[in-house]
Gaussian input, Z-matrix of N, CA and C with variables (Angstrom, degrees):
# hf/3-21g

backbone

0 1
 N
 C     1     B1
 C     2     B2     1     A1
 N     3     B3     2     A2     1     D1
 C     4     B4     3     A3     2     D2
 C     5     B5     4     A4     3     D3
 N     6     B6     5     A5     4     D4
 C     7     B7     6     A6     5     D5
 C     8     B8     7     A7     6     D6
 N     9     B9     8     A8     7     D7
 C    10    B10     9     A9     8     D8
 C    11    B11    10    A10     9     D9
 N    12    B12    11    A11    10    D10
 C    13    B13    12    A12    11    D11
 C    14    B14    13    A13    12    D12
 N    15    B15    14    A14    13    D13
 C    16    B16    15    A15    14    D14
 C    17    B17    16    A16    15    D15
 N    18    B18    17    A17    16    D16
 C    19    B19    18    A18    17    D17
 C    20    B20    19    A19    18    D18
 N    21    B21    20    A20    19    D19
 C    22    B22    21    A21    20    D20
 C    23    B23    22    A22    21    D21
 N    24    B24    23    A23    22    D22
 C    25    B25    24    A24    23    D23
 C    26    B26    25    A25    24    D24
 N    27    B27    26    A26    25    D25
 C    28    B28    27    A27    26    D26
 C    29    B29    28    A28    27    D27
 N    30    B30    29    A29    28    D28
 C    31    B31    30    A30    29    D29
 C    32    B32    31    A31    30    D30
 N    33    B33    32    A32    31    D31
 C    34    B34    33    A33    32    D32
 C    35    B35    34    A34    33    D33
 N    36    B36    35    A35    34    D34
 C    37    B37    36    A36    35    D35
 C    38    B38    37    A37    36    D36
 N    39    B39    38    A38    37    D37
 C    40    B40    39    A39    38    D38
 C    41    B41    40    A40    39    D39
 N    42    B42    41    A41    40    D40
 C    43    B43    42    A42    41    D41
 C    44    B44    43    A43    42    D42
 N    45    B45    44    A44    43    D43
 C    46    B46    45    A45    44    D44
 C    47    B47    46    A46    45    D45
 N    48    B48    47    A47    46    D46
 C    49    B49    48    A48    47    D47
 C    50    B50    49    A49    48    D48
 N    51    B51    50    A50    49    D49
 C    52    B52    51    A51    50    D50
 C    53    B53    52    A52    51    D51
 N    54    B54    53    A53    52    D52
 C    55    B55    54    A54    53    D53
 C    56    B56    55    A55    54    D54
 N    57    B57    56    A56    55    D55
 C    58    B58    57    A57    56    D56
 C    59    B59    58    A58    57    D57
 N    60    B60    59    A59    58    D58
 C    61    B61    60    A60    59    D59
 C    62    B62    61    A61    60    D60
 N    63    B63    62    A62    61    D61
 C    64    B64    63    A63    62    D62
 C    65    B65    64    A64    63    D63
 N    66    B66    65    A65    64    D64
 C    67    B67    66    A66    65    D65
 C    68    B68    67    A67    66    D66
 N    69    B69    68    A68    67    D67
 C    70    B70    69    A69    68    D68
 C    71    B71    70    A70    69    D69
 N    72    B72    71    A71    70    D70
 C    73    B73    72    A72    71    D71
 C    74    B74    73    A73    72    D72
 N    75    B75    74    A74    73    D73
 C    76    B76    75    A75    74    D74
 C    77    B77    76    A76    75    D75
 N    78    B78    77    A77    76    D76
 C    79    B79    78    A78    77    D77
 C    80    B80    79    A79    78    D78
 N    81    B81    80    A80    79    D79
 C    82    B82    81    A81    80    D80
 C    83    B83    82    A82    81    D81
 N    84    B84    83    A83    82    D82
 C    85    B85    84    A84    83    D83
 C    86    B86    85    A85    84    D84
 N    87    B87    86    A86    85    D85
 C    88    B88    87    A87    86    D86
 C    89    B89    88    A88    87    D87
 N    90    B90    89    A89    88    D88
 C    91    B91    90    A90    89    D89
 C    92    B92    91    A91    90    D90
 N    93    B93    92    A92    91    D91
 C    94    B94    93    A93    92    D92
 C    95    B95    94    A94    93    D93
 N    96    B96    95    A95    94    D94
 C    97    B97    96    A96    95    D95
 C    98    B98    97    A97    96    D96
 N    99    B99    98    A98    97    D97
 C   100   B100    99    A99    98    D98
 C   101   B101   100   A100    99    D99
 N   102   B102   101   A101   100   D100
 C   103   B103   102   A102   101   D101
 C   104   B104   103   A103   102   D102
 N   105   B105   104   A104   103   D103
 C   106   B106   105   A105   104   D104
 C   107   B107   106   A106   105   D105
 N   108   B108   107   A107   106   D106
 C   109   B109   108   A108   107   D107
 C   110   B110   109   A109   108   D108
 N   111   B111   110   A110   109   D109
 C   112   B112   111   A111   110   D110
 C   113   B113   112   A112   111   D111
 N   114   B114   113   A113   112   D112
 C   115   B115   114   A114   113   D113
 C   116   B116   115   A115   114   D114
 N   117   B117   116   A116   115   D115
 C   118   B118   117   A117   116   D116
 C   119   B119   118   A118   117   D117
 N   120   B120   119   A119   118   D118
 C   121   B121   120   A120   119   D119
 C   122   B122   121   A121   120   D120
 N   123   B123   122   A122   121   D121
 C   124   B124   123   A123   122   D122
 C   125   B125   124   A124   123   D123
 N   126   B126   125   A125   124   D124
 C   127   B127   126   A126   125   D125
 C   128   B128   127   A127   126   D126
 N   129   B129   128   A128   127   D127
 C   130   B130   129   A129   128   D128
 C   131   B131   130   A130   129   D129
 N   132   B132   131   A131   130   D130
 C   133   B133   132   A132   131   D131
 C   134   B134   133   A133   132   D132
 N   135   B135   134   A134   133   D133
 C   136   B136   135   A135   134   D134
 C   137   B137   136   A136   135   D135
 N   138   B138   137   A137   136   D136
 C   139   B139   138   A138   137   D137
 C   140   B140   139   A139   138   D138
 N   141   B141   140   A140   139   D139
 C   142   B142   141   A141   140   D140
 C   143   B143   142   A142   141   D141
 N   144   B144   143   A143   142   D142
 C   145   B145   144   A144   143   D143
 C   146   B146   145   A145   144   D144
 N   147   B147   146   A146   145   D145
 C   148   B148   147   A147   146   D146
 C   149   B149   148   A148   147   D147
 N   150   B150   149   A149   148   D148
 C   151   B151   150   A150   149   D149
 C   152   B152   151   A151   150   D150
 N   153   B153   152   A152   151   D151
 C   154   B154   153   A153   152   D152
 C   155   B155   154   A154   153   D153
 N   156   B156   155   A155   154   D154
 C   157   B157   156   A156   155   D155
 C   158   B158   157   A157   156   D156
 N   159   B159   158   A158   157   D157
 C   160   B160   159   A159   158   D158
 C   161   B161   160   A160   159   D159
 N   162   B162   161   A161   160   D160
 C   163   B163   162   A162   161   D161
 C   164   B164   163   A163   162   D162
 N   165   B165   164   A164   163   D163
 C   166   B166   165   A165   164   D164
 C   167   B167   166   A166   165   D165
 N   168   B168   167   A167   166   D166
 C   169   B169   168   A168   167   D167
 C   170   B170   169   A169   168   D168
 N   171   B171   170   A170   169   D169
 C   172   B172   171   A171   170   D170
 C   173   B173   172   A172   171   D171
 N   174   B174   173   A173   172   D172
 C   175   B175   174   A174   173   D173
 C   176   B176   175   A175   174   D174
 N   177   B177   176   A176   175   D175
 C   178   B178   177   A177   176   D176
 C   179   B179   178   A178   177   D177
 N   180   B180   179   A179   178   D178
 C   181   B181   180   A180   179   D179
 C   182   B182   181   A181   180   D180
 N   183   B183   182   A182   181   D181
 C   184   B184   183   A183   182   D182
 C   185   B185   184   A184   183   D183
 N   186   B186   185   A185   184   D184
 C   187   B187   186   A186   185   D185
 C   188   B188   187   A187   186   D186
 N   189   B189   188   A188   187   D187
 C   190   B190   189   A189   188   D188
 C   191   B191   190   A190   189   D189
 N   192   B192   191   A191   190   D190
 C   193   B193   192   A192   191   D191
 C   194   B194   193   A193   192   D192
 N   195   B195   194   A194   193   D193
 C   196   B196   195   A195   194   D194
 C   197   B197   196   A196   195   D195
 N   198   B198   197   A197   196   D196
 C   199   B199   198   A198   197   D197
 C   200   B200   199   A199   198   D198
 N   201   B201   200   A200   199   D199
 C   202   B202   201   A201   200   D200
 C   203   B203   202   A202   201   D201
 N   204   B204   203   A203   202   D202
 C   205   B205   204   A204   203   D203
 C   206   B206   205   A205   204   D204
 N   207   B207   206   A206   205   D205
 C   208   B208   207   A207   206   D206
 C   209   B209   208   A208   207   D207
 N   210   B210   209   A209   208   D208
 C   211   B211   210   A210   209   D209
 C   212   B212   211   A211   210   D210
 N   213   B213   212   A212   211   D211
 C   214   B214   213   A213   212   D212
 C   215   B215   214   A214   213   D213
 N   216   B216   215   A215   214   D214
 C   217   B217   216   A216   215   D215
 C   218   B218   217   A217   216   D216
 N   219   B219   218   A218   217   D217
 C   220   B220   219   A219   218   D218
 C   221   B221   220   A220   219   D219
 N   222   B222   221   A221   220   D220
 C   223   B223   222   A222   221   D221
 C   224   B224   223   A223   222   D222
 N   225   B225   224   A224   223   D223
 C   226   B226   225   A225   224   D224
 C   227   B227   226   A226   225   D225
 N   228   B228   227   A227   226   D226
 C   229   B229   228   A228   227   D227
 C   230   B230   229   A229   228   D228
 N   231   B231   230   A230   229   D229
 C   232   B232   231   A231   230   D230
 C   233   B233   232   A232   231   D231
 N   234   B234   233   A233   232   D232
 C   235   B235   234   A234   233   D233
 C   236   B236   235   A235   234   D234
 N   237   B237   236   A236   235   D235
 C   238   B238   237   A237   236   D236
 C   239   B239   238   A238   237   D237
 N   240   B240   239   A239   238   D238
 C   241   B241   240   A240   239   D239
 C   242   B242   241   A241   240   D240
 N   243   B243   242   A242   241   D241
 C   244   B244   243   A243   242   D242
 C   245   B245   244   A244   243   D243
 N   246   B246   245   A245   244   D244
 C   247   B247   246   A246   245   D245
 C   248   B248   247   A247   246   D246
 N   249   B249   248   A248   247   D247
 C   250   B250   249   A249   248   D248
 C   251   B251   250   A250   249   D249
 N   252   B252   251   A251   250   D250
 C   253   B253   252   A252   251   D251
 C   254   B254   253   A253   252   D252
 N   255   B255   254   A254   253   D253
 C   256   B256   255   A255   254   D254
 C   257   B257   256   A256   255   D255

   B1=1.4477
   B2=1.5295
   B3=1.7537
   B4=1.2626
   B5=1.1381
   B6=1.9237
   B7=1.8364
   B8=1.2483
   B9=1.6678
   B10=1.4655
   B11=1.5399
   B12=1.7654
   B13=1.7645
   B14=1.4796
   B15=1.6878
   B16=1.5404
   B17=1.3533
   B18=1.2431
   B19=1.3239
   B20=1.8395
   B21=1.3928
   B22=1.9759
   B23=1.5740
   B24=1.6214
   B25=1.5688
   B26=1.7932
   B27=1.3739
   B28=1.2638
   B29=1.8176
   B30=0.9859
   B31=1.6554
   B32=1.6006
   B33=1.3861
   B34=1.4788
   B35=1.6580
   B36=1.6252
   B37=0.8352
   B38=2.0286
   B39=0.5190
   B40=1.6514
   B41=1.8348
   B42=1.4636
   B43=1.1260
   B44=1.5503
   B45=1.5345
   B46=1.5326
   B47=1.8923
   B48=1.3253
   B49=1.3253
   B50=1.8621
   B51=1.6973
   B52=1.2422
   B53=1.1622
   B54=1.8509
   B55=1.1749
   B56=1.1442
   B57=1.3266
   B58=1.2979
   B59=1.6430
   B60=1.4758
   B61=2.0814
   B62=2.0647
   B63=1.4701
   B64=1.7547
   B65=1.8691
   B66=1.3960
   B67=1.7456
   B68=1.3106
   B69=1.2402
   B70=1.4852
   B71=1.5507
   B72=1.5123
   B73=1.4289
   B74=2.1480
   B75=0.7122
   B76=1.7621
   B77=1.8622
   B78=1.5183
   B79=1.8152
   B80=1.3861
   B81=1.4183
   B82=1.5044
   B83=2.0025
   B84=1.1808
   B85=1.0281
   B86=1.4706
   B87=1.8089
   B88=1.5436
   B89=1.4880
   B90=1.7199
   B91=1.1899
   B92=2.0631
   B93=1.6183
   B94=1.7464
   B95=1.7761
   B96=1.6433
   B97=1.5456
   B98=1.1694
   B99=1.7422
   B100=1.2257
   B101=1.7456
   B102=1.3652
   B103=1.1183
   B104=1.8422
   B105=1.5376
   B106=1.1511
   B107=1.9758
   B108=1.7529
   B109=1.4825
   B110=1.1685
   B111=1.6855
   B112=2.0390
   B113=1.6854
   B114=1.6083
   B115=1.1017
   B116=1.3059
   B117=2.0544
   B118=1.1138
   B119=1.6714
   B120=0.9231
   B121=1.1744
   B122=1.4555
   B123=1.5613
   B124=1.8688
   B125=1.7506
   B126=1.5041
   B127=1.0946
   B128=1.8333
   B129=1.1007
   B130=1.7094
   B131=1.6594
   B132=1.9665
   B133=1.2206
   B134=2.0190
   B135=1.0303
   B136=1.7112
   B137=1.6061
   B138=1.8246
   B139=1.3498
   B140=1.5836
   B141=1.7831
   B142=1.4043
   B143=1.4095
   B144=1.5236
   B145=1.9150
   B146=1.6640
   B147=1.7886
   B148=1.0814
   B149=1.7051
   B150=1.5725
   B151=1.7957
   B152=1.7764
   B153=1.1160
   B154=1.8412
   B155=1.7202
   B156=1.6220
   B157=1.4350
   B158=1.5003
   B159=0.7533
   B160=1.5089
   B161=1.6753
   B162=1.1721
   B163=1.6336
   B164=1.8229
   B165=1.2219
   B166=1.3279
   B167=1.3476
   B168=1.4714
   B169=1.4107
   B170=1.7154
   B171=0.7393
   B172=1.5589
   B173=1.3436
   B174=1.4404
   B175=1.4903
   B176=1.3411
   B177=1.3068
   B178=0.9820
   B179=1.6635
   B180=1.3933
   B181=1.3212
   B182=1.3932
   B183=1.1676
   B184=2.0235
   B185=1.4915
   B186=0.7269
   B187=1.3566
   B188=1.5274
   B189=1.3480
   B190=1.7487
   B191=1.0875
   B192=1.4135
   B193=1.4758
   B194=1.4701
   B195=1.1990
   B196=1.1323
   B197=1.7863
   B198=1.4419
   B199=1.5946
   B200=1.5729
   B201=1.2615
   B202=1.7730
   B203=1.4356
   B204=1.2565
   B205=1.3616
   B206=1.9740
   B207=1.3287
   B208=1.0235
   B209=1.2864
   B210=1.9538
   B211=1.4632
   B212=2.0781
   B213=1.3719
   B214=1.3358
   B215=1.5163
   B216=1.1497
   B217=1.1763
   B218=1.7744
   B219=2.0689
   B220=1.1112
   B221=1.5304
   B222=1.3701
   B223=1.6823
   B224=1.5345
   B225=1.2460
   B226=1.5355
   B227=1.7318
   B228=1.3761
   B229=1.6308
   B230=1.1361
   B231=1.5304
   B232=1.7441
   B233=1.3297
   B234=1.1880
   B235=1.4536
   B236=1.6638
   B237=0.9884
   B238=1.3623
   B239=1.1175
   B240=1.8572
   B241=1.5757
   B242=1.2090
   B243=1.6485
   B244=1.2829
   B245=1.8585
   B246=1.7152
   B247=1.5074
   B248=1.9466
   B249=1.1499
   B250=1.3086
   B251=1.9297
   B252=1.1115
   B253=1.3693
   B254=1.3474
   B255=0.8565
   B256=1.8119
   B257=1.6486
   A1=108.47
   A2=113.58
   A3=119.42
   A4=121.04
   A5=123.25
   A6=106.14
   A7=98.69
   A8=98.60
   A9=112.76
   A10=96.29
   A11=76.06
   A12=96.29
   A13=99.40
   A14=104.56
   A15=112.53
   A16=103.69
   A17=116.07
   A18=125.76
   A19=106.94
   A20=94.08
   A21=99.21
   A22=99.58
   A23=125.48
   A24=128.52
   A25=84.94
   A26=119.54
   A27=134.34
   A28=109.51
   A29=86.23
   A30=103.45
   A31=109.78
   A32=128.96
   A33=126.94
   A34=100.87
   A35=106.84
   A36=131.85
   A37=127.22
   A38=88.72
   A39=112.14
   A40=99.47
   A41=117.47
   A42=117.67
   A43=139.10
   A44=93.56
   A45=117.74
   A46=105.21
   A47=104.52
   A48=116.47
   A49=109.55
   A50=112.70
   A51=116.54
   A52=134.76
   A53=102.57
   A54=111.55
   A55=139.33
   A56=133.61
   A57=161.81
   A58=124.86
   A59=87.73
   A60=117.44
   A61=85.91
   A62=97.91
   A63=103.05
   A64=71.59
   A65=133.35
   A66=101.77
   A67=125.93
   A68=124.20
   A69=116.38
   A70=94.34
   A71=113.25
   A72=150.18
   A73=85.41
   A74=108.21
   A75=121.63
   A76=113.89
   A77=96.96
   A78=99.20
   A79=119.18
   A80=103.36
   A81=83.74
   A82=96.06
   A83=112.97
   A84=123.49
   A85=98.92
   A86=94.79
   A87=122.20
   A88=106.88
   A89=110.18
   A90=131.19
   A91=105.53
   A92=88.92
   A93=130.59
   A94=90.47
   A95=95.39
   A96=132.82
   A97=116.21
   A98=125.79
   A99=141.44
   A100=104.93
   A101=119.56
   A102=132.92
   A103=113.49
   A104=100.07
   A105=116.29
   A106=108.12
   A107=110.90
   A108=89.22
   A109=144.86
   A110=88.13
   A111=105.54
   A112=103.21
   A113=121.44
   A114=120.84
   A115=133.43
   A116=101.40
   A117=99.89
   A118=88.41
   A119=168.92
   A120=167.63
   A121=110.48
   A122=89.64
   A123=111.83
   A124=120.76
   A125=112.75
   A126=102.19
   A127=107.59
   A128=88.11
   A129=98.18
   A130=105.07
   A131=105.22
   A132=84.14
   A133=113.66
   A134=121.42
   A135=127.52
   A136=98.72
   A137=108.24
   A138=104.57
   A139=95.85
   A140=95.89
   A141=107.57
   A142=99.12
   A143=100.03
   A144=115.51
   A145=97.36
   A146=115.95
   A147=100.45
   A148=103.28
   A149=106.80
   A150=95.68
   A151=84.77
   A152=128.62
   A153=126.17
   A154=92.16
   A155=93.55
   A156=120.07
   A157=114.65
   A158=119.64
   A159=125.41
   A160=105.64
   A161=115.31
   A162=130.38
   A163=104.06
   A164=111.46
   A165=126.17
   A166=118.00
   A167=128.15
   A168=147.13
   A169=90.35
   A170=122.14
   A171=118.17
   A172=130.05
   A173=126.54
   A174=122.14
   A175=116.43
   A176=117.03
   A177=136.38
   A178=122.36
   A179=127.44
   A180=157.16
   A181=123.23
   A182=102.11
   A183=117.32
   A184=120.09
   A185=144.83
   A186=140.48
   A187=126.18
   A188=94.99
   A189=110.54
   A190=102.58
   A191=134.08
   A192=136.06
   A193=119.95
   A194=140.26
   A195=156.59
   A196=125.23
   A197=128.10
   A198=137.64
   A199=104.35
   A200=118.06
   A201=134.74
   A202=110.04
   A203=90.92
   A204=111.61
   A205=95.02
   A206=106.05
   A207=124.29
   A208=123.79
   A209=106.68
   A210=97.29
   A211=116.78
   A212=108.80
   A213=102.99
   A214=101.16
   A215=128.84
   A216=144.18
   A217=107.45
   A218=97.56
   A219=123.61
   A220=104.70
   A221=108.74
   A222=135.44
   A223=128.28
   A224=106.14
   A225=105.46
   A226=93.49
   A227=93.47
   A228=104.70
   A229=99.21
   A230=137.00
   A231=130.06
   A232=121.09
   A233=114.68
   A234=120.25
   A235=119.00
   A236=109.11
   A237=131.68
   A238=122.35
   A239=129.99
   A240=115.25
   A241=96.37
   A242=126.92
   A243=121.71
   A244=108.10
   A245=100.83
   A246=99.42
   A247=93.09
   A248=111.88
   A249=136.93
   A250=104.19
   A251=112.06
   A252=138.94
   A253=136.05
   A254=132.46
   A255=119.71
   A256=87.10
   D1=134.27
   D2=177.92
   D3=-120.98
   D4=99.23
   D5=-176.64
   D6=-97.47
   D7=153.41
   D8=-174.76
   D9=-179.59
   D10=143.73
   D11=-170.51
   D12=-54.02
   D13=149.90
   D14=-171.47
   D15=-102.89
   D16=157.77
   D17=-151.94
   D18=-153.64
   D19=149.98
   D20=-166.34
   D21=-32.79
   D22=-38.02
   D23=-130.66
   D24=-77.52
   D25=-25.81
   D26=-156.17
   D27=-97.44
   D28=-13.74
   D29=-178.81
   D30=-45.87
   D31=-48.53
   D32=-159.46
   D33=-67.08
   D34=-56.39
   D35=157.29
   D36=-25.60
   D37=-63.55
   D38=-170.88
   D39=-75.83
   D40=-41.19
   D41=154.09
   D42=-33.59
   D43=-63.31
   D44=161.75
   D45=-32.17
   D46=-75.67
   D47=-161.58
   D48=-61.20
   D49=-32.40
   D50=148.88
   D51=-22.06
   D52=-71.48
   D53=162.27
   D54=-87.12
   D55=34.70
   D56=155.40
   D57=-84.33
   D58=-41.70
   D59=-179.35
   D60=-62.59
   D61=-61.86
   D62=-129.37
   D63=-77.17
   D64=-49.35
   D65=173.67
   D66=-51.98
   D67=-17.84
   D68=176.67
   D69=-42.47
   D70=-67.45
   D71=-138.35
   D72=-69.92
   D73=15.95
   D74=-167.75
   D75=42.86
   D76=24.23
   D77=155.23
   D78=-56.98
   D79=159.52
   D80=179.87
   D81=-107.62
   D82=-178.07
   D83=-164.47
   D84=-95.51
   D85=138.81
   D86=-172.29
   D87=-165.60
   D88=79.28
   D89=-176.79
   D90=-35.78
   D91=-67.35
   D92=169.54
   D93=-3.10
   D94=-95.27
   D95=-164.52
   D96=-57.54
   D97=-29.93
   D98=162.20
   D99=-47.11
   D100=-66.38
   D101=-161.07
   D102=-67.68
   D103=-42.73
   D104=175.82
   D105=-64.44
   D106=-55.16
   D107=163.33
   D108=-25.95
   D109=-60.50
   D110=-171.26
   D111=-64.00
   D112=-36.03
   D113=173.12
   D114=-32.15
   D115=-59.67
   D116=-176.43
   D117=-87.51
   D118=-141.78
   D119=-91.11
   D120=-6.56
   D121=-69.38
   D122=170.58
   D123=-40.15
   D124=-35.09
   D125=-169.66
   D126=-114.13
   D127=13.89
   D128=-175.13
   D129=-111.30
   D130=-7.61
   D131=175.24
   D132=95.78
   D133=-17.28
   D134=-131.61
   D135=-112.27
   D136=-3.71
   D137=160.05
   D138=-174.92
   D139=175.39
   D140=-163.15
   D141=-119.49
   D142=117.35
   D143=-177.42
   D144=-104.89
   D145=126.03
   D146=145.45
   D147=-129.89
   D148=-172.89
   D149=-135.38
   D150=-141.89
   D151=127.68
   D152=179.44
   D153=-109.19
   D154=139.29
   D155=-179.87
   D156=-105.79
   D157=115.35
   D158=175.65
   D159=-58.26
   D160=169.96
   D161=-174.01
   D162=-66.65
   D163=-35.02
   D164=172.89
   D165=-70.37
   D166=-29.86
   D167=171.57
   D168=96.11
   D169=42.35
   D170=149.18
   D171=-103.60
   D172=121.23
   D173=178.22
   D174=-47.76
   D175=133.29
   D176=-166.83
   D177=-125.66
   D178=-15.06
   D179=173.94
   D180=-164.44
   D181=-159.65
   D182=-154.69
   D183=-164.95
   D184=138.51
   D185=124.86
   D186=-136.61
   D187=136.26
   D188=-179.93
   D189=-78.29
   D190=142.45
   D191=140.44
   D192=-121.17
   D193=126.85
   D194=170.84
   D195=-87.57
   D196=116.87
   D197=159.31
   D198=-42.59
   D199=136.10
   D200=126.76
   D201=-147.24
   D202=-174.90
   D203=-142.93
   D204=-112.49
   D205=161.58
   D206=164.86
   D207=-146.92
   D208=111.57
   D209=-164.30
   D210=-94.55
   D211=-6.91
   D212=164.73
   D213=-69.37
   D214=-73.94
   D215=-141.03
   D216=-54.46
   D217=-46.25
   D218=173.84
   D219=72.10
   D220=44.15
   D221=156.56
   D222=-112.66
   D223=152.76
   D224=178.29
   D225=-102.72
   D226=155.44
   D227=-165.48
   D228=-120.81
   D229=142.29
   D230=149.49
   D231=-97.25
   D232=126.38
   D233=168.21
   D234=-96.36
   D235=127.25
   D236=164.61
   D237=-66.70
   D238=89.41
   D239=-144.60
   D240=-118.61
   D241=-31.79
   D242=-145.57
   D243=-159.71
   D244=95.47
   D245=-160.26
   D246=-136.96
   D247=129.88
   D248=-145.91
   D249=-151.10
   D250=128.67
   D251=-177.67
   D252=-148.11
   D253=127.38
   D254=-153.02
   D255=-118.22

């Protein structure tokens, strides 16, 4: 097994497993919109994807993580939003 930050090249890929997560969740399937999310996410910066490779080099899982903020504390926080494994 290989994790590593995910990257555009991984996108088609990583899509798939997207849309695999959000039908669990009883979405219906939208290869399209899946890909286009993670897209802009990925290139806007707006969250942190890393991606596990199977021995074969096929994706095999996910996880989203997402920035906020904390203004007592005056920290940025990560949330762990979106973690998927087949």
């Amino acid at each position: 097994m290989n994790i590593q930050a995910a990257e555009l090249r991984h996108l088609p890929e990583l899509a798939g497993l997207f849309d695999a997560y959000r039908q669990f969740y009883e979405m219906p399937p939208d290869l399209k919109a899946c890909e286009a999310y993670l897209r802009d996410r990925m290139e806007a910066k707006e969250s942190i994807i890393f991606v596990s490779e199977n021995a074969n080099g096929q994706l095999d899982g996910f996880v989203q993580l997402y920035h906020s903020f904390c203004s007592v504390e005056m920290i940025v926080l990560t949330t762990l939003y979106d973690l998927y494994v087949l």
